[in-house]
VOGU-3710 file (C-alpha; in Angstrom, 3 decimals, decimal comma):
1> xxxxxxxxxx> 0,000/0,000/0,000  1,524/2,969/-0,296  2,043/4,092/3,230  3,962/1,138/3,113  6,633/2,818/0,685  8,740/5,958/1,596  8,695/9,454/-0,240  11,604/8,077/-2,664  9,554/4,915/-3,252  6,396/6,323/-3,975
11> xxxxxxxxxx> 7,972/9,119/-6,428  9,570/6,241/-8,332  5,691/4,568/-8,877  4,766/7,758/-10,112  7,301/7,916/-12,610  6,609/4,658/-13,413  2,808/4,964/-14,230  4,067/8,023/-16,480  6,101/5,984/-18,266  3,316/3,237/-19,013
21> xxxxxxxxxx> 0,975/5,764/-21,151  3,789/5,915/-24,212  3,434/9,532/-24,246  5,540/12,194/-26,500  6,077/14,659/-23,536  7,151/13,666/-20,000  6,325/16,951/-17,403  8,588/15,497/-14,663  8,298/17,327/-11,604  11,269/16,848/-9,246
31> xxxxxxxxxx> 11,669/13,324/-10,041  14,999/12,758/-7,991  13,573/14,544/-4,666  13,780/12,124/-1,980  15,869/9,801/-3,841  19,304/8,043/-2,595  22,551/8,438/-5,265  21,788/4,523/-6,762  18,162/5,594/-7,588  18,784/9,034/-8,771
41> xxxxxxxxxx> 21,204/7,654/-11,244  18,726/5,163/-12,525  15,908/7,847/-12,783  18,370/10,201/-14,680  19,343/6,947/-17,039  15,490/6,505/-17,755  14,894/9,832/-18,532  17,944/10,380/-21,178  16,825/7,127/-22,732  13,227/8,886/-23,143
51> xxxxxxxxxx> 14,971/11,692/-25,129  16,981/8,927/-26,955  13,903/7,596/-27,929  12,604/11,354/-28,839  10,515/11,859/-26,172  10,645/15,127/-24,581  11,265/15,968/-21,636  10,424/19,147/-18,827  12,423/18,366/-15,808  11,481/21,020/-13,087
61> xxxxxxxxxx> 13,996/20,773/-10,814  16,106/22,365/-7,514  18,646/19,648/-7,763  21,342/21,354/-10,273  23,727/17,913/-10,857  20,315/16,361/-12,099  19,803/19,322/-14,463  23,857/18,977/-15,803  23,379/15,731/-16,607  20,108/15,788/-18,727
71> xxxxxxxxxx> 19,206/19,452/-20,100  19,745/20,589/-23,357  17,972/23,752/-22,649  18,059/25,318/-19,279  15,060/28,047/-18,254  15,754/29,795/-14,998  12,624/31,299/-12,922  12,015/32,960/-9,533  8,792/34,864/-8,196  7,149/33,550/-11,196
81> xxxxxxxxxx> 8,727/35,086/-14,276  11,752/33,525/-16,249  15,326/35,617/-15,713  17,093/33,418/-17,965  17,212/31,159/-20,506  19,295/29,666/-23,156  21,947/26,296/-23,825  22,574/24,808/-20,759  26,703/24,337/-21,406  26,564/28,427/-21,685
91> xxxxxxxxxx> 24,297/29,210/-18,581  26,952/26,869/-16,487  29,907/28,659/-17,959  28,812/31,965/-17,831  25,528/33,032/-16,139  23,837/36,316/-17,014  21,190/37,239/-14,104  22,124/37,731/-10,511  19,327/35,081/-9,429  21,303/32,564/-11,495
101> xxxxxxxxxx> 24,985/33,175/-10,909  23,759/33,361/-7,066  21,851/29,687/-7,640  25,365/28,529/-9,361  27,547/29,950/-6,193  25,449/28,488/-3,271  25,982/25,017/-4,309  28,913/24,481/-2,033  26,272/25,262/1,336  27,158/26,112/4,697
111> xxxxxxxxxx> 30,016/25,564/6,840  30,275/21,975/9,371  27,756/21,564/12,241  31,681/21,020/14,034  31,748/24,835/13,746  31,363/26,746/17,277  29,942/23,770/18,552  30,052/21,912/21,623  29,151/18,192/22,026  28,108/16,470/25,245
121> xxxxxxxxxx> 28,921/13,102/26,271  25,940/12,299/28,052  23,020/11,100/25,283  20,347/12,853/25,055  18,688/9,983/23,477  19,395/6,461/23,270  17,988/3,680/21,074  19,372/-0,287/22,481  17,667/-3,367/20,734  14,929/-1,652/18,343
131> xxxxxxxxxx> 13,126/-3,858/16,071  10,160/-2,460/14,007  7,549/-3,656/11,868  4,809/-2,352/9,400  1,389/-3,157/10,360  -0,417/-5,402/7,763  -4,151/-5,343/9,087  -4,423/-6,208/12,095  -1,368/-8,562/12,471  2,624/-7,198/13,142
141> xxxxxxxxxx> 3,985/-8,008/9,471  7,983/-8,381/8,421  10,525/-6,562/10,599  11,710/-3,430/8,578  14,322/-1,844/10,705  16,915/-3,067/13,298  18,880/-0,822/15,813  20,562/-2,548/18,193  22,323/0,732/19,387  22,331/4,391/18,330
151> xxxxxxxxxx> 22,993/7,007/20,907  22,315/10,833/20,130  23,823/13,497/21,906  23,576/17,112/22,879  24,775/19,704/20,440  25,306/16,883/17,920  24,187/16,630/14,573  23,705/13,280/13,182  23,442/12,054/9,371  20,969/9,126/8,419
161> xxxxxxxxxx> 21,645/8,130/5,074  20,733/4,761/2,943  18,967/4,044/0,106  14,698/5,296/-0,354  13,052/2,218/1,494  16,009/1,590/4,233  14,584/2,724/6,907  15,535/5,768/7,640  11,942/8,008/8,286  10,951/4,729/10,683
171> xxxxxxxxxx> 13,714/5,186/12,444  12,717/8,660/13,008  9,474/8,240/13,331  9,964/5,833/16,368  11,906/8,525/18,000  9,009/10,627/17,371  6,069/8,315/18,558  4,553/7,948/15,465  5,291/3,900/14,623  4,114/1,864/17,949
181> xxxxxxxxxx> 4,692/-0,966/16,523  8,143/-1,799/17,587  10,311/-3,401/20,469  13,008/-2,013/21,857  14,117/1,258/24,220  14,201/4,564/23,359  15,043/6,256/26,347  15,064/10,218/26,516  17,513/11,461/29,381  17,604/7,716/30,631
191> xxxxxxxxxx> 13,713/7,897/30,622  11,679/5,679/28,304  9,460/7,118/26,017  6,085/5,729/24,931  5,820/3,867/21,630  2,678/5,899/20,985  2,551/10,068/20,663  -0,678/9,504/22,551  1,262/8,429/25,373  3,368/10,831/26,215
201> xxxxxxxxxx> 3,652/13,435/28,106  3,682/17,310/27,074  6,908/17,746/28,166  7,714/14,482/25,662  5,754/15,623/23,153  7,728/19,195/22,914  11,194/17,348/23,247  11,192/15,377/20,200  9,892/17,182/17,008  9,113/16,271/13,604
211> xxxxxxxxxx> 9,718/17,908/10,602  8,443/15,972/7,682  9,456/15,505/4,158  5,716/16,444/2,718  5,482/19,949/4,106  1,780/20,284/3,048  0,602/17,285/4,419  1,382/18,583/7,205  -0,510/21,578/7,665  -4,238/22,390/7,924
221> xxxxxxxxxx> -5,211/24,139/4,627  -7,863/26,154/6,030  -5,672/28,172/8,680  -2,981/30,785/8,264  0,227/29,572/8,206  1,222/31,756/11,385  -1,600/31,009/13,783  -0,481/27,144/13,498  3,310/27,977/14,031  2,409/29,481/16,875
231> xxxxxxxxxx> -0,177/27,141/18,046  2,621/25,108/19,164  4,027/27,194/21,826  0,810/27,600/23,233  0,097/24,060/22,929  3,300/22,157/24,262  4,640/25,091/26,520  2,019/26,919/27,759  2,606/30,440/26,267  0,286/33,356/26,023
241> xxxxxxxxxx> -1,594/33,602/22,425  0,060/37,193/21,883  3,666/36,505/23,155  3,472/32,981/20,844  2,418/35,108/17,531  5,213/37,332/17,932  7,798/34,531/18,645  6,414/32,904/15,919  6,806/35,971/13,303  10,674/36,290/14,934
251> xxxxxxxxxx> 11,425/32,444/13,936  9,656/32,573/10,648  11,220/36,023/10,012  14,854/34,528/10,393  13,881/31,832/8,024  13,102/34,063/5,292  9,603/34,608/5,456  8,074/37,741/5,860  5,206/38,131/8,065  2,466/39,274/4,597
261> xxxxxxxxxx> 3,770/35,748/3,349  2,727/33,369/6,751  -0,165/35,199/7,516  -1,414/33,053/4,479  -3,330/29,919/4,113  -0,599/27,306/3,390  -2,172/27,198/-0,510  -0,715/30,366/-1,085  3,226/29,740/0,085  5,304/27,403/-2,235
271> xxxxxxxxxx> 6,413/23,464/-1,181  9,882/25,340/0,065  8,174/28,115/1,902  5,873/25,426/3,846  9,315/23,776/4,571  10,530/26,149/6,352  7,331/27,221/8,131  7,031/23,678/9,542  11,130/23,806/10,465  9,821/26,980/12,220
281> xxxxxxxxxx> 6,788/25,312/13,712  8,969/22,539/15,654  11,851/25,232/16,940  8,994/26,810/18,605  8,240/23,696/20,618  12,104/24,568/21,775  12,974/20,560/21,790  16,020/18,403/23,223  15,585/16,387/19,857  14,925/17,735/16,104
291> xxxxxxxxxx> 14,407/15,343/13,808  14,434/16,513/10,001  13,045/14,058/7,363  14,817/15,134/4,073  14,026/18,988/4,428  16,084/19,957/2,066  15,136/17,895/-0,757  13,077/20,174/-2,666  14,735/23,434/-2,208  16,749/25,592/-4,404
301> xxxxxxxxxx> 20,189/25,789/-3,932  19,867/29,264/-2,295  17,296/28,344/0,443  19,179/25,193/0,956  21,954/26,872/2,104  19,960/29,161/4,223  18,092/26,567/5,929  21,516/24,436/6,738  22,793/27,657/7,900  19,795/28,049/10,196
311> xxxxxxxxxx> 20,260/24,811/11,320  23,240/25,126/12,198  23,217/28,360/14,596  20,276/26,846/16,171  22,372/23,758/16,860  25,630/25,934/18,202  22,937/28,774/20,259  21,101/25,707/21,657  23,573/23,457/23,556  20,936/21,000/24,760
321> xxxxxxxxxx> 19,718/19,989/21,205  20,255/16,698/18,941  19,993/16,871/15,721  18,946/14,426/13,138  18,734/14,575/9,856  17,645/12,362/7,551  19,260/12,788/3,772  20,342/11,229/0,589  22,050/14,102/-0,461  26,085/13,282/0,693
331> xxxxxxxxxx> 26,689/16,807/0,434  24,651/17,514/3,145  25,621/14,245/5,251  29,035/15,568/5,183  28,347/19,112/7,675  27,208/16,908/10,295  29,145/15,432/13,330  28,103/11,435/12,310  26,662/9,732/9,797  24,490/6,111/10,335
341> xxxxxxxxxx> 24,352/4,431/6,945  21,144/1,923/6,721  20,808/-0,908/4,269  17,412/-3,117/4,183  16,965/-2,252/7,669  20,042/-2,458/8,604  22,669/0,238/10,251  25,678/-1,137/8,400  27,724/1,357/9,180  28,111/4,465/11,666
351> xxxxxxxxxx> 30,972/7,095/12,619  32,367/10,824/12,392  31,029/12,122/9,183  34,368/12,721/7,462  35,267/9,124/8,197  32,314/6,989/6,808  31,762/9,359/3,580  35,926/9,966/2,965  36,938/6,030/3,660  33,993/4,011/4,152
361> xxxxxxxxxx> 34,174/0,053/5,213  31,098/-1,111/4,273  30,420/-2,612/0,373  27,000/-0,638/0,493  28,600/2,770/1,496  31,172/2,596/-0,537  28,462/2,001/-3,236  26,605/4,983/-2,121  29,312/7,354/-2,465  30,629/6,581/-5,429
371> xxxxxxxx> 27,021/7,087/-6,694  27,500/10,912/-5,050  26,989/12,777/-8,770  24,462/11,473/-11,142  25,118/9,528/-14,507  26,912/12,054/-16,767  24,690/13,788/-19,991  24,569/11,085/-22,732
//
């Protein structure tokens, strides 16, 4: 079913049941996001063999190596109108508008999570013996992920990367209370937490926050943007309504958006503009524990950058805090502290960051990272 596949799984069916119709144009909207290096470069090998075959394609993309290796035309937009177009070998070499040359120079991101940052010894949170399963009706089905030990510390940033199906969002999401069905420990400041969301506590609930990969799932369409950003202090700490809305505007400010913008339905603000509302919407919880699933994956370099950045001064301001995010992009991997590499279920591999990605042990990792850069433009 397909709650039963992740984000990276279910963009690949979609692709699929495009590809089934035999049509002459393929309109393919951000068909890597969410996707590990091994997919990506068999997504980008289906698509050139559709032009082979002279199909055409519209890639609409934030995810520039993608765009290298398959346009023959490049059109550049922002705030609805195009800046720039033309071949894409002479918009790489020598960009004409600001917005592009400024899309072309953020692609290196922001400096380590190691920067100005302290790291405590004592976990935060710690995982021992963690064995989850998907739910098929009303019976526990296969076991999908297995942790037999993954501690996460304060002022830490840790990298989950694998393949789109690993396991990676259930591991967060049993961190976060939303998959029961699991055995195991996860123990916040040596204090078990409840399988279930339902369970826990306030206090819980505020010190372990989601932020997902579908930003407008998760936000109520009929509500401004701000009101439910700020719902959340007033909801998990107890703040008044009017000292809430203006911590809210500060956090969403910082993030780049202006207060006009949030005081919108979430209809009106693009998929990387609900991104960072919702990133905004858990900071204001003020957890011990922020877990980010792939937030980055549909942003343009620009606002990637900015976000990371973010990220990272909240991390370095906010000694108490763990950090998790959850990635296929290497790039991104590499700024953090550690890195947990999952296979099938499996973590087959964890360390400092700059170890695992620049000499990795494991046959799968090693796969992954020499996958880093999609197949070149054939």
């Amino acid at each position: 079913y397909p709650h039963q596949l992740s984000g990276g799984q279910q963009q690949r069916v979609v692709l699929a049941q495009a590809l089934l119709l035999g049509s002459r144009v393929v309109v393919a909207d951000e068909p890597t996001t969410g996707q590990d290096g091994l997919t990506k470069r068999r997504v980008v090998g289906q698509l050139a063999a559709l032009t082979a075959r002279g199909i055409a394609v519209v890639l609409l993309s934030h995810d520039l190596d993608v765009v290298r290796a398959l346009a023959d035309e490049v059109v550049v937009m922002r705030e609805g109108r195009v800046v720039e177009s033309g071949p894409a070998e002479r918009l790489w070499e020598a960009p004409r508008h600001p917005w592009t040359r400024e899309l072309l120079a953020s692609e290196g991101g922001p400096t380590s999570f190691d920067v100005g940052v302290t790291r405590s010894r004592r976990p935060v949170v710690r995982v021992r013996g963690l064995v989850a399963r998907h739910r098929a009706g009303s019976r526990s089905g296969p076991v999908v992920l297995r942790v037999p030990a993954l501690d996460l510390h304060a002022g830490e940033c840790l990298a989950v990367v694998g393949r789109s199906g690993s396991g990676k969002t259930t591991l967060a999401r049993c961190l976060a209370g939303l998959h029961r069905d699991h055995d195991g420990d996860v123990l916040l400041d040596d204090t078990g937490l409840p399988r279930s969301l339902r369970q826990r506590t306030r206090a819980q609930l505020a010190s372990v926050q989601y932020v997902f990969q579908d930003a407008h799932a998760a936000f109520d369409e009929h509500r401004p943007v701000v009101r439910q950003v700020a719902r959340t202090a007033v909801r998990l700490r107890g703040a008044d309504a009017e000292a809430a809305r203006r911590e809210a505007l500060s956090v969403l400010a910082r993030l780049g958006l202006p207060e006009d913008l949030v005081r919108r339905r979430p209809g009106g603000l693009s998929g990387g503009e609900l991104q960072r509302a919702a990133l905004a919407r858990a900071l204001l919880a003020r957890p011990r524990v922020l877990l980010c699933d792939e937030i980055t994956s549909g942003l343009d370099t620009v606002t990637r950058r900015d976000i990371l950045g973010t990220l990272t001064e909240v991390v370095a301001e906010r000694g108490d805090l763990a950090l998790v995010l959850i990635t296929h992009d290497l790039a991104t991997a590499a700024l953090a502290h550690r890195v947990a590499v999952l296979d099938a279920g499996e973590v087959v591999e964890q360390g400092p960051a700059r170890k695992v990605l620049d000499d990795p042990r494991h046959p799968f990792t090693r796969s992954l990272v020499g996958t880093a850069e999609p197949a070149a433009n054939t």
